[in-house]
LUMDRENZA-663727 format. One line per 2 residues: their letters; for each residue x, y, z of C-alpha. Coordinates in steps of 0.02 Angstrom, whole numbers, plus 50000, padded with zeros to 5 digits. Example, Ala and Ser with C-alpha at 12.3 -4.5 7.8 and 13.67 -1.06 7.14 Angstrom:
BEGIN
as> 50615 49775 50390 ~ 50684 49947 50357
***
This chain:
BEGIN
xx> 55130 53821 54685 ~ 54971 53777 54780
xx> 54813 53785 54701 ~ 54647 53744 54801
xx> 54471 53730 54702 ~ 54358 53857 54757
xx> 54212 53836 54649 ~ 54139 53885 54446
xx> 54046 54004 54348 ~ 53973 54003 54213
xx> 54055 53841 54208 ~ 54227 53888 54202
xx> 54334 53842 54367 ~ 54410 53945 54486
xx> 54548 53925 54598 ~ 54641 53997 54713
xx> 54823 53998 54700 ~ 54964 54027 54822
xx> 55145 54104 54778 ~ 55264 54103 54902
xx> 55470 54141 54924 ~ 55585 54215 55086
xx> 55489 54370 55086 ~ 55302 54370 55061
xx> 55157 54268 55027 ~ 55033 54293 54903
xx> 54851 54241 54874 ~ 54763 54255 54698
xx> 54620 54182 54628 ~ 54568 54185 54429
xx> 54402 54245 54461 ~ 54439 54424 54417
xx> 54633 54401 54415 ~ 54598 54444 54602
xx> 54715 54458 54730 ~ 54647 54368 54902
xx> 54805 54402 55007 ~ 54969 54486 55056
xx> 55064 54411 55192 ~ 55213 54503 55230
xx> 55315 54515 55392 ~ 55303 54652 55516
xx> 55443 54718 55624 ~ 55440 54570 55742
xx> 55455 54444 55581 ~ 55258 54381 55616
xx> 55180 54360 55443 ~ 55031 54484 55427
xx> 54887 54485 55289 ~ 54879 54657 55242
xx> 54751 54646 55105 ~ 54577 54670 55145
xx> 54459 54508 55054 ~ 54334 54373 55097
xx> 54353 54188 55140 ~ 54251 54123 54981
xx> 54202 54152 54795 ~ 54036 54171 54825
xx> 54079 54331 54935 ~ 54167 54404 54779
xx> 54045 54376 54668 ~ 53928 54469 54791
xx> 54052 54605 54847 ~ 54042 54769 54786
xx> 54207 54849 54833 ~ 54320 54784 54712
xx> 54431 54716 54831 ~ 54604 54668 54757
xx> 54523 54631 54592 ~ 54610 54675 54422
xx> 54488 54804 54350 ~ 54447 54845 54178
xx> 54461 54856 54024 ~ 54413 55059 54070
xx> 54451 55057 54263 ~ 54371 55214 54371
xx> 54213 55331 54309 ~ 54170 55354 54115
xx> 54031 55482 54131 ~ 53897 55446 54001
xx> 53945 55378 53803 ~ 54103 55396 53713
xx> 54146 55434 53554 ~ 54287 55323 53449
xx> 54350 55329 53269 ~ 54184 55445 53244
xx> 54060 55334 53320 ~ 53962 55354 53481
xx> 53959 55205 53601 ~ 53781 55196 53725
xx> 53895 55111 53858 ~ 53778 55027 53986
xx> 53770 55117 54145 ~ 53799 55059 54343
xx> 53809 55238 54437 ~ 53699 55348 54389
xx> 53749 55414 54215 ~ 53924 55350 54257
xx> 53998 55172 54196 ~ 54094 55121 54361
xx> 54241 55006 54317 ~ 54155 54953 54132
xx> 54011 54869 54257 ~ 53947 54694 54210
xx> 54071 54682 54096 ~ 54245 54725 54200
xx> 54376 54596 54211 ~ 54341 54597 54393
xx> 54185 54490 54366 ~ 54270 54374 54208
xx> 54360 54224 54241 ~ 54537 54223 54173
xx> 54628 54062 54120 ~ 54772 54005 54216
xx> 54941 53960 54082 ~ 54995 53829 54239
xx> 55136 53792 54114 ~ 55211 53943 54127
xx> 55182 53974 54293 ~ 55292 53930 54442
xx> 55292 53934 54639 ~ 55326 54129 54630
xx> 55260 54174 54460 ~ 55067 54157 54413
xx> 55025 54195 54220 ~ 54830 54220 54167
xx> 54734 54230 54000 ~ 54570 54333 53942
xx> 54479 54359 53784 ~ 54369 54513 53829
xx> 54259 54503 53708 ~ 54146 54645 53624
xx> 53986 54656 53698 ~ 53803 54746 53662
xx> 53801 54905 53768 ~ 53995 54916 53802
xx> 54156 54968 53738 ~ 54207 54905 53571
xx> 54331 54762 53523 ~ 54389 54609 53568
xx> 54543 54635 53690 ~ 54673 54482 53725
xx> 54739 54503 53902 ~ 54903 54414 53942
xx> 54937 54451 54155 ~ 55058 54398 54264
xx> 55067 54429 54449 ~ 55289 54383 54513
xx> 55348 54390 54683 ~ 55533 54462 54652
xx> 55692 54406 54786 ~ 55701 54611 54878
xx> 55493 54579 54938 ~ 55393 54639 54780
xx> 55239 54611 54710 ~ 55247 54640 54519
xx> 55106 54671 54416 ~ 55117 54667 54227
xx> 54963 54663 54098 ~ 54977 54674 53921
xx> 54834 54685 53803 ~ 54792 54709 53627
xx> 54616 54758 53543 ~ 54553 54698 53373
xx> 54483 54882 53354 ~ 54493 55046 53427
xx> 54453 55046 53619 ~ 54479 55118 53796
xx> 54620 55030 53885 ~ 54644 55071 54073
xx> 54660 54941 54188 ~ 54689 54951 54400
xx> 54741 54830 54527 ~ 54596 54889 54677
xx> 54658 54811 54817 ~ 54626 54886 54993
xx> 54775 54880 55124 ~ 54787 54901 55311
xx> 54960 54894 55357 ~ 54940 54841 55542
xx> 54820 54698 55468 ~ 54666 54676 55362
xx> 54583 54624 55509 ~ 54630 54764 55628
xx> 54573 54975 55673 ~ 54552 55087 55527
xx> 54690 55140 55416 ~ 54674 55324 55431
xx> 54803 55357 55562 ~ 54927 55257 55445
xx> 55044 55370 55339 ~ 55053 55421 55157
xx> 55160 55507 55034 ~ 55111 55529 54870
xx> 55238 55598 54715 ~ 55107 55717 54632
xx> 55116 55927 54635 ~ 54944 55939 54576
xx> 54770 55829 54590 ~ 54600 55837 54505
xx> 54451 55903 54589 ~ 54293 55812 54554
xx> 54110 55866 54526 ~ 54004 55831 54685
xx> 53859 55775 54578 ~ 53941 55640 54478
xx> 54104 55600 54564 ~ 54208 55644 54406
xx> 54331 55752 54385 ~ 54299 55933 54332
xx> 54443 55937 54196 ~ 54540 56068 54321
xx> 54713 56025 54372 ~ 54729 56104 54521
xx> 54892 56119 54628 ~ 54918 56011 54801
xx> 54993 56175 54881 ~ 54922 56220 55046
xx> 54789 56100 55023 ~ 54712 55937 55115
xx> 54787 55829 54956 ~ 54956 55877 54988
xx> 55025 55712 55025 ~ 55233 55781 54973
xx> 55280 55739 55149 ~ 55263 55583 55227
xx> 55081 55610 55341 ~ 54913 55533 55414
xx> 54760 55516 55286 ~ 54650 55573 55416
xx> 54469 55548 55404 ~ 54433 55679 55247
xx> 54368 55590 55105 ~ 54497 55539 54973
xx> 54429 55486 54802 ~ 54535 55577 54708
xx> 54658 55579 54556 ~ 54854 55628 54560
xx> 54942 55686 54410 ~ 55115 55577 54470
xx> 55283 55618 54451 ~ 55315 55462 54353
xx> 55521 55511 54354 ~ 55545 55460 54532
xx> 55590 55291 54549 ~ 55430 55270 54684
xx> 55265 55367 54674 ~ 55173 55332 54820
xx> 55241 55255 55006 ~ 55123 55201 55152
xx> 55183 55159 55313 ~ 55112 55109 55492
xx> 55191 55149 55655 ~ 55123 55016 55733
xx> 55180 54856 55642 ~ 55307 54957 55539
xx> 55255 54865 55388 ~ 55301 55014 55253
xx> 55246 54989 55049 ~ 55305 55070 54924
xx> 55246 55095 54726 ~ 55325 55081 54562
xx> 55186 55121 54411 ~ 55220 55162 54229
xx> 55051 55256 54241 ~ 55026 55457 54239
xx> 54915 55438 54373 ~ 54850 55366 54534
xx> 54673 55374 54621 ~ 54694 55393 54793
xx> 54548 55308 54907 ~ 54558 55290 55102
xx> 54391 55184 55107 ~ 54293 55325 55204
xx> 54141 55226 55104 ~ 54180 55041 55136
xx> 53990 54973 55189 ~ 54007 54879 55363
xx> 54031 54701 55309 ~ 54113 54536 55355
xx> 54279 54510 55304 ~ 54402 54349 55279
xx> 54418 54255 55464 ~ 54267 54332 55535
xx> 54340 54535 55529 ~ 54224 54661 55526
xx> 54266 54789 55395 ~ 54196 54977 55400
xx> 54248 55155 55353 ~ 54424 55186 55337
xx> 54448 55034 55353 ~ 54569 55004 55179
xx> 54646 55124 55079 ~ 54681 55102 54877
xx> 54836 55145 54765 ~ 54752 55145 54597
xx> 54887 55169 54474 ~ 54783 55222 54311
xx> 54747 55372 54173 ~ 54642 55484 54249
xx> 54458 55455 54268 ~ 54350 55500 54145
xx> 54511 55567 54031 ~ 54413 55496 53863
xx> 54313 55678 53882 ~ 54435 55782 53971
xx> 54596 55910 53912 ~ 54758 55899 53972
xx> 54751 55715 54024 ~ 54840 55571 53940
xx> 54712 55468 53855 ~ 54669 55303 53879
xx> 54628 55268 53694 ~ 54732 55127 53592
xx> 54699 55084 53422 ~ 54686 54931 53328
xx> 54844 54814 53374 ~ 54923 54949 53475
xx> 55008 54882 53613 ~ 54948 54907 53794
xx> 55037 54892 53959 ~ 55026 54919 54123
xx> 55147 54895 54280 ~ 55113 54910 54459
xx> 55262 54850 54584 ~ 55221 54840 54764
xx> 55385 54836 54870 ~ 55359 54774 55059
xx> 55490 54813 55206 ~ 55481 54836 55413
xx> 55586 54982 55487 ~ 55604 55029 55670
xx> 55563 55195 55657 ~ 55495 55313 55540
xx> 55589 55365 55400 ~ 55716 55220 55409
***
């Protein structure tokens, strides 16, 4: 496994680690469990980075997209406090009167501990201690991660955790893929297909959704056939049909570089980056509107005050997992 310092904080180390086997590459560094790159081949065999990032730590710790980090412990919007075992929580806000991926204190912005002993050149196990903090959600929460590249060109994602008292647990892998190429045109004429019958419209005000489970039917989110995002803005939640062995498929004509998703989650935000700011990339790209999308396996945003929804809500020494597989292949043609 290759391992290359990239810098501290808050004097703890970071690195940046490389798995590798036949299939794919992968780049990951332990500042936010991140994930820097995914080199996979396209149709003519050329390995191609399809993972948008930046070049350096410090441009992560600046960043404000997210990109590829591991986000939690409450991924997506939690509009205002929340209530647990009978006691309100004044979270500490970073969007308005929302709490955007649990804010300063996400995993995206810790930095997680590396087990190099049980680690390998395809397999990359972290650590965290999230500990309770003034202003956020409560409990201490041991994270155990581990990112595998599997032999049929996979990406697994597994994260268990555990809380020393009742807490939200609902963490997201936010990374933002072109499949012709981080680096090349927007995304939006690549296809999508998504597993869900229904969505969740959100309120214009606050970006949350409205607790209405409305049906895909004759709609813009009707992604039940393989099509284009387009340019209409997609922030939105799917209520996935977790019994199909895949829930959501992307695929671009172009390199013919096709992904596919396994999640144990009810549901997936779908994002095609029509807000990405205009900002340098890694190797010099310029990165703008449209210029990633996101398959955010995850319970639904905001689900702590909503009906309907799974919850997010584990007790003291309940288990938690999560399990995101990201399977890469080239085809010819479409629908090969």
């Amino acid at each position: 496994m290759k391992k290359e310092t990239w810098g501290c904080v808050a004097e703890k180390e970071v690195f940046l680690y490389t798995l590798q086997n036949e299939k794919m590459k992968v780049d990951i560094t332990n500042y936010g469990a991140t994930l820097v790159g995914i080199h996979v081949p396209d149709r003519a065999g050329q390995l191609t980075d399809v993972l948008l990032g930046y070049d350096c730590l410090a441009d992560y710790q600046k960043g404000t997209s997210y990109f590829g980090a591991l986000v939690g412990r409450c991924a997506n919007r939690i509009h205002n406090d929340v209530t647990l075992d009978g006691k309100t929580y004044a979270l500490l806000k970073n969007e308005g009167e929302n709490v955007l991926h649990s804010g300063v204190f996400s995993t995206a912005h810790q930095v997680w501990e590396v087990m190099e002993e049980r680690s390998s050149e395809t397999c990359l196990w972290m650590h965290l201690m999230d500990k309770e903090e003034v202003g956020g959600l409560p409990g201490t929460v041991e994270f155990t991660l581990r990112y595998e590249l599997l032999p049929e060109g996979s990406l697994s994602l597994q994260v268990e955790g555990m809380s020393d008292a009742t807490t939200l647990l609902n963490v997201t892998s936010h990374g933002y893929f072109n499949l012709a190429g981080h680096d090349s045109k927007a995304a939006n004429k690549q296809k999508v297909w998504i597993a869900a019958d229904s969505y969740m419209p959100v309120n214009a005000v606050h970006h949350i959704p409205t607790g209405e489970i409305a049906s895909v039917e004759g709609s813009v989110f009707d992604f039940r056939q393989l099509r284009e995002m387009g340019e209409y803005a997609y922030d939105h939640n799917y209520m996935l049909r977790t019994s199909q062995p895949y829930v959501a498929e992307a695929w671009c004509e172009e390199s013919g570089i096709r992904m596919r998703m396994k999640t144990n989650c009810p549901c997936m935000q779908f994002y095609n980056g029509k807000w990405i700011k205009r900002q340098k990339g890694k190797g010099g790209a310029i990165y703008d509107s449209f210029q990633g999308f996101c398959f955010e396996p995850q319970y639904a945003p905001d689900a702590i005050h909503l009906t309907g929804v799974a919850k997010p809500v584990f007790e003291k020494q309940q288990p938690y997992h999560f399990q995101m597989i990201l399977t890469f292949d080239n085809t010819i043609r479409e629908g090969v």
